[in-house]
N, C-alpha and C positions, 0 to 999 in steps of 0.2 A: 504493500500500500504506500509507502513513502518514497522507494524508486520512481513512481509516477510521477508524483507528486513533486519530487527534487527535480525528473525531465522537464516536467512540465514549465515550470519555475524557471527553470537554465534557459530554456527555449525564451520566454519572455524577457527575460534580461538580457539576452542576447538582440533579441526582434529591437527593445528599446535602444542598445547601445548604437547597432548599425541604423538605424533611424535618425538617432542622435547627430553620428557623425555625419551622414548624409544631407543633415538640414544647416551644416555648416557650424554645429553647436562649440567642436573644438578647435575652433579657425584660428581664432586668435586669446591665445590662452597666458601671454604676455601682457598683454593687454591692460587690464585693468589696474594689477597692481600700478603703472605709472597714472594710470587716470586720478586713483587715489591720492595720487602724489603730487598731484598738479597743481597750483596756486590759482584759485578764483577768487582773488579779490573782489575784481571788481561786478562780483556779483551783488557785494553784501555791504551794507553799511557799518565803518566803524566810527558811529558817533556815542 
């Protein structure tokens, strides 16, 4: 009963991951950390 149940499973994480990849999800995966990093002052007021 659990052997299915574990294919079953694998198969969907799998279906998700190549879907994933496919919709461009790990293109840019440097990315962000410098977006974090980036100075937007002048978005905000400092009065």
């Amino acid at each position: 009963m659990m052997i299915p149940i574990s294919l079953i499973l694998g198969v969907i994480v799998l279906v998700i991951f190549l879907w994933a990849s496919k919709s461009g999800e790990f293109e840019d995966i440097e990315g962000p950390k410098y977006r974090m990093l980036d100075d937007d002052d002048e978005d905000y007021d400092d009065d």
